[in-house]
N, C-alpha and C positions, 0 to 999 in steps of 0.2 A: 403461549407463542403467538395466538391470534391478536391479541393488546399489544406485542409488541411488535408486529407485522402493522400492524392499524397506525403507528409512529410513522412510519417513514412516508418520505417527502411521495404525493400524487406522481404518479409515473409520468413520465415526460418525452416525447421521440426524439431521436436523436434530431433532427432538425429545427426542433422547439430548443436544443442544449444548445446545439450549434449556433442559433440564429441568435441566443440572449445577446446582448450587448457588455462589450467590458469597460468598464468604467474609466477614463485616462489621469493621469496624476491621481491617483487615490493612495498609492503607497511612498508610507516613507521607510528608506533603511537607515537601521540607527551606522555611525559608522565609529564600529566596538574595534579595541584592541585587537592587531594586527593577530595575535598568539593566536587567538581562540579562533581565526579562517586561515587566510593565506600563511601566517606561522606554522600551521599544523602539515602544510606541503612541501617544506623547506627538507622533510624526511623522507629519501628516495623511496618508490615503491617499486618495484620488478613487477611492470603489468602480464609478464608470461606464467609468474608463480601461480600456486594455487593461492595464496593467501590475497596478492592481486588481482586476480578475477573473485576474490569473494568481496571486496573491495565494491567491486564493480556495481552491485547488486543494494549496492548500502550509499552510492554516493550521493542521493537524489537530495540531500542536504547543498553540495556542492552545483549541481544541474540548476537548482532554485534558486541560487545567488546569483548566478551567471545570466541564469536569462532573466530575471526580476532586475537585473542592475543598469540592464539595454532597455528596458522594458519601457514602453510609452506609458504606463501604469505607472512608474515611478515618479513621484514629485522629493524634488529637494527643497521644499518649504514644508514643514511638518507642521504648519498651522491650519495647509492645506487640505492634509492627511485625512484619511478613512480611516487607513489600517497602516501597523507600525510594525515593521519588519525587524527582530534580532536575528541576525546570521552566526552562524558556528556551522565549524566541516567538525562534526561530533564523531562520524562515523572515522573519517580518519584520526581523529584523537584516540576512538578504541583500537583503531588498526597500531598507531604508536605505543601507546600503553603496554598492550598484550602482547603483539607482534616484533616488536621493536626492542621495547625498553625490557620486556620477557615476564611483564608480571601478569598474576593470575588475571584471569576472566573478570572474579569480583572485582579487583582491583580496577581494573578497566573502565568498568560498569559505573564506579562510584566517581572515576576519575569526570564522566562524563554529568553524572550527577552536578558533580563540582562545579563544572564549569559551566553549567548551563543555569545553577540558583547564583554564582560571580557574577555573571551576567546582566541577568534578571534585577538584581542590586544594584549593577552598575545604572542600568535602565531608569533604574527608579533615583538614584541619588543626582545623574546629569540630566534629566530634563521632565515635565510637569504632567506627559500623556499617562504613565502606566493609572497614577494615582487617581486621575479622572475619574477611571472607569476599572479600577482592581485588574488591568491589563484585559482587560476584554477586547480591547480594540489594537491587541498584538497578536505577532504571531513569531511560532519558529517552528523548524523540522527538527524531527524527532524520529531519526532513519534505521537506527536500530529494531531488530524484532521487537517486537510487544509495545510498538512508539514509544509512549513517554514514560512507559515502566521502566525502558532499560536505558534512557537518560535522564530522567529523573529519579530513579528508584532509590526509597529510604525517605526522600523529602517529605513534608506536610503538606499538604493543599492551600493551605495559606500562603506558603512558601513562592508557587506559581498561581497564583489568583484564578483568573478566568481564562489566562491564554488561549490561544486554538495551538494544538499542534499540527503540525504538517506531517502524516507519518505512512509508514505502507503495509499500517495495521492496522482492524478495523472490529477489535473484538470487545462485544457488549459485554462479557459476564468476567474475563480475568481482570484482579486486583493486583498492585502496586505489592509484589514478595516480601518486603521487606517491613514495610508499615500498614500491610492491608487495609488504608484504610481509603483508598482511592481507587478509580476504574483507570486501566489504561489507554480507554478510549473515550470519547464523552460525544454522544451523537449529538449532531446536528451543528455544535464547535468545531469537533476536529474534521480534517478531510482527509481521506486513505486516497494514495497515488497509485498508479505499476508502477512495478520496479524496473527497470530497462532491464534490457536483457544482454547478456555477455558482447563486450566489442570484438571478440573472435569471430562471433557469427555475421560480421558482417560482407565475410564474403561470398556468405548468402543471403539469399531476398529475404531484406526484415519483413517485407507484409506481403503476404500472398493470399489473395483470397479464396474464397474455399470453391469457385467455381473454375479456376484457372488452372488446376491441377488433375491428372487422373488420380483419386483419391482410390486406392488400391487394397490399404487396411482399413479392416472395418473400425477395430478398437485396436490402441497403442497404450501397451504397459510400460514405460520408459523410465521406470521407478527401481528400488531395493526395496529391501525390508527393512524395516525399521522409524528414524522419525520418530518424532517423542510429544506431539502435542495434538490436542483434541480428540480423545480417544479412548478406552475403557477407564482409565485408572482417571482420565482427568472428568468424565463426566460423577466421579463419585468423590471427585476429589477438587475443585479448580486452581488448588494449588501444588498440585500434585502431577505431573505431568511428563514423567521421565521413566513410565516405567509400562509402557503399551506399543503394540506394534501392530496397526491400521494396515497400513503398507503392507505388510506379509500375511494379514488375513488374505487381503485383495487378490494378492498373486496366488495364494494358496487355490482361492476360489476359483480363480482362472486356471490353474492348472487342474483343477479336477474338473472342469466343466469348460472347457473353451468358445468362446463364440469364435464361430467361424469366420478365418479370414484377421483372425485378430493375429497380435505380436507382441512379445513380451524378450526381457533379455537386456544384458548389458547392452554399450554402444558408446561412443566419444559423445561428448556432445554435439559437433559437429554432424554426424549420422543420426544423432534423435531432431535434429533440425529439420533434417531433409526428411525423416519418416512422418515427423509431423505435417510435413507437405505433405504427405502421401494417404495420410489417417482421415478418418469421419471422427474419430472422437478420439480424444487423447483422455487418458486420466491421473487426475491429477492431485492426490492427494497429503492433504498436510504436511509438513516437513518437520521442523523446528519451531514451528509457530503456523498459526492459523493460513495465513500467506502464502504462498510458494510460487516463486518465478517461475515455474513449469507454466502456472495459468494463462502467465503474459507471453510466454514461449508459444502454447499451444494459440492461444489468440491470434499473435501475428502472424502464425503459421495456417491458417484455416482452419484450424483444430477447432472443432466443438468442443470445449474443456467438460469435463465431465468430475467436479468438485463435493468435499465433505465437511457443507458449512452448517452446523446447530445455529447457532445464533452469531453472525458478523453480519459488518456491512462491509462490500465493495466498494470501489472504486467508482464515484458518481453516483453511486445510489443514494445516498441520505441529502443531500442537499441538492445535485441537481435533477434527480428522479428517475436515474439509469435503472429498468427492468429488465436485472440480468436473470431473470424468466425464460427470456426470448430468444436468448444466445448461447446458455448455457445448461445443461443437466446437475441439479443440485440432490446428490443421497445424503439423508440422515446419517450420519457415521454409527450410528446406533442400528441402522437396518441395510449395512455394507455389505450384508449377504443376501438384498435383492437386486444388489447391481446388475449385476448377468440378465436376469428375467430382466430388469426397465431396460439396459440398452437391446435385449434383442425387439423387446414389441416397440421401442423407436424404429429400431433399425428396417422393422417388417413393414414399416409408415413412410414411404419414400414423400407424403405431404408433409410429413413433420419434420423430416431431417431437412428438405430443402428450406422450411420456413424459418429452422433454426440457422441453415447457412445464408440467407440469406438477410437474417436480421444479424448476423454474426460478422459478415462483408460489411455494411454499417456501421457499424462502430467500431472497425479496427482501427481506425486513424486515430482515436478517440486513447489508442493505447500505445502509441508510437510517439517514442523522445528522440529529440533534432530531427524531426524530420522540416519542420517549417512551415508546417501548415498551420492553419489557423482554426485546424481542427482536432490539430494534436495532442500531449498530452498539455503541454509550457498551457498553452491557451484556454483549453480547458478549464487548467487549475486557476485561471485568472477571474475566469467566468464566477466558478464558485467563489472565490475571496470577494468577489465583485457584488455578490448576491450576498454573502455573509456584511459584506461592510456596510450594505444597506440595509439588511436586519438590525445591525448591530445601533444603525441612524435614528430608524425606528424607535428600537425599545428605549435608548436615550432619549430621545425629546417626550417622549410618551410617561417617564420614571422622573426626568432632570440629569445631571450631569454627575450624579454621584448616583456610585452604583451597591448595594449593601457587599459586605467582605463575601468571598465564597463560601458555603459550608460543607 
């Protein structure tokens, strides 16, 4: 774990992130068959369902097309180009598949598969960039759990060359279910986003920071039991992952042993909004995947998120050097039963918890979509394509303009 801590990018402060510079005209978007974006919306969704707010959480495929296509980063001369943008709302293609047309999950899955290696072919048959460089200097989101496992899953790595994915996954050690023979994430290529958080809650304050509230609980359990990834059976197993329940350890531990002042219990989501206004530490553990919009919930809420990451990366950390150290409490999922002891000797540290709220204030902007800042999430993410497109300048003139195939 130390060799692979020793990998990631020099930490960076957040006003070293903020202040990089973004590149203008560097991206080009290819502009692909209407089916595979704006075709895929042409099928009503009921944003009050539950299947439309799960929707919600998945759309950052569609958020990046929108603001990339306004964007002064965008150039329409691709001769101009840094980096080449293929666009798909993939996430709605699984919402029609499964949701819609009523077939299985797999089905779904493959569906997205499909259309994302159609794609990728088209790319290569109508114009001269993928070939350059084995697609090193493309990109596309990949907004399903597990990124590009579960729109790409089953393919060859041949298949998508060197692309980066754009996804809001970030996990070093799972492989591609179907062909095991790929990572679903590939550091330092790809880049993990937050997820926005439900548009219900927008009738309350997306960002409060953690000094502007009376913070009233100490710890918030605002979880179930259950949840099926990163957790006993998948650390003996990494494909195995459907059959452990982290989450109801947690709670169990908290209910034989309470820290005081803490909260635990159902709630609408609406009421875990506002309690996360109210909490020192939210926890927030795994769901479905390594990820969980709890983390971005508890963030823009002032919640110190209190997470069980083995081995990921977040958001801003591998490329632009985010040390989510400073803002957040990370347990081993393997030593989830010293949680209790680590948040009470934070909790007896009134220097540490403010230094965590107050590096936590900091970077909330850094995790906030539409809001328009230019420290948000849109710009952010520009930052690092902006940084990768110059690596990417680099290693070509340093190699020549042909890049060997991927292995």
């Amino acid at each position: 774990m130390a060799a692979l801590l020793s990998t990631l990018a020099a930490t960076s402060s957040v006003s070293e992130i903020s202040d990089r510079q973004i590149t203008q005209g560097f991206i080009y978007i290819y502009e692909v068959p209407a089916n595979y974006t704006t075709g895929q919306l042409a099928t009503p969704l009921n944003q009050t369902s539950e299947a439309g707010l799960w929707t919600q959480t998945y759309d950052i495929d569609q958020h990046v097309y929108r603001f990339l296509s306004t964007s002064s980063a965008r150039t329409y001369d691709p001769a101009e180009a840094k980096l080449f943008y293929i666009p798909a709302f993939l996430a709605r293609l699984f919402f029609n598949e499964f949701h819609v047309l009523h077939h299985n999950v797999g089905q779904a899955f493959l569906a997205c598969t499909f259309a994302s290696l159609e794609l990728i072919k088209w790319v290569q048959q109508s114009a001269p960039y993928w070939n350059m460089t084995q697609g090193e200097n493309h990109f596309m989101v990949f907004p399903l759990d597990h990124g590009r496992c579960l729109s790409l899953g089953g393919a060859q790595a041949h298949q998508f060359g060197r692309i980066t994915g754009i996804q809001a996954s970030g996990d070093l050690v799972l492989t591609d279910g179907l062909s095991k023979s790929w990572y679903c994430y590939r550091p330092y290529r790809d880049i993990v986003l937050p997820q926005p958080i439900e548009s219900t809650l927008a009738e309350v304050s997306r960002l409060t920071p953690p000094s502007s509230t009376q913070r009233d609980i100490s710890v918030l359990y605002r979880f179930g039991p259950g949840g099926s990834y990163g957790t006993f059976a998948y650390r003996n197993d990494p494909h195995n992952y459907s059959h452990s329940d982290l989450r109801g350890e947690i709670l169990r531990q908290h209910e034989e042993n309470p820290i005081p002042g803490a909260v635990a219990g159902k709630a609408s989501l609406h009421q875990t909004h506002l309690d996360m206004q109210k909490a020192v530490f939210c926890v927030t553990p795994n769901g479905a995947s390594q990820h969980t919009v709890r983390t971005y919930r508890a963030i823009l809420a002032g919640c110190i998120p209190v997470t069980f990451f083995r081995a990921f990366d977040n958001p801003w950390e591998r490329n632009l050097g985010l040390d989510w150290s400073t803002f957040t409490v990370n347990i081993n999922p393997d030593e989830y039963y010293m949680a209790g002891d680590i948040l009470r000797r934070v909790l007896r540290t009134p220097a540490r918890v403010q230094s965590l709220q107050n590096n936590l204030a900091e970077v909330q902007p850094m995790f906030e979509w539409f809001s328009g800042s230019d420290r948000g999430v849109e710009h952010t993410l520009l930052r690092e394509l902006s940084l990768i497109a110059d690596r990417n300048s680099l290693a070509t003139a340093s190699s020549g303009t042909q890049l060997p195939p991927e292995s």
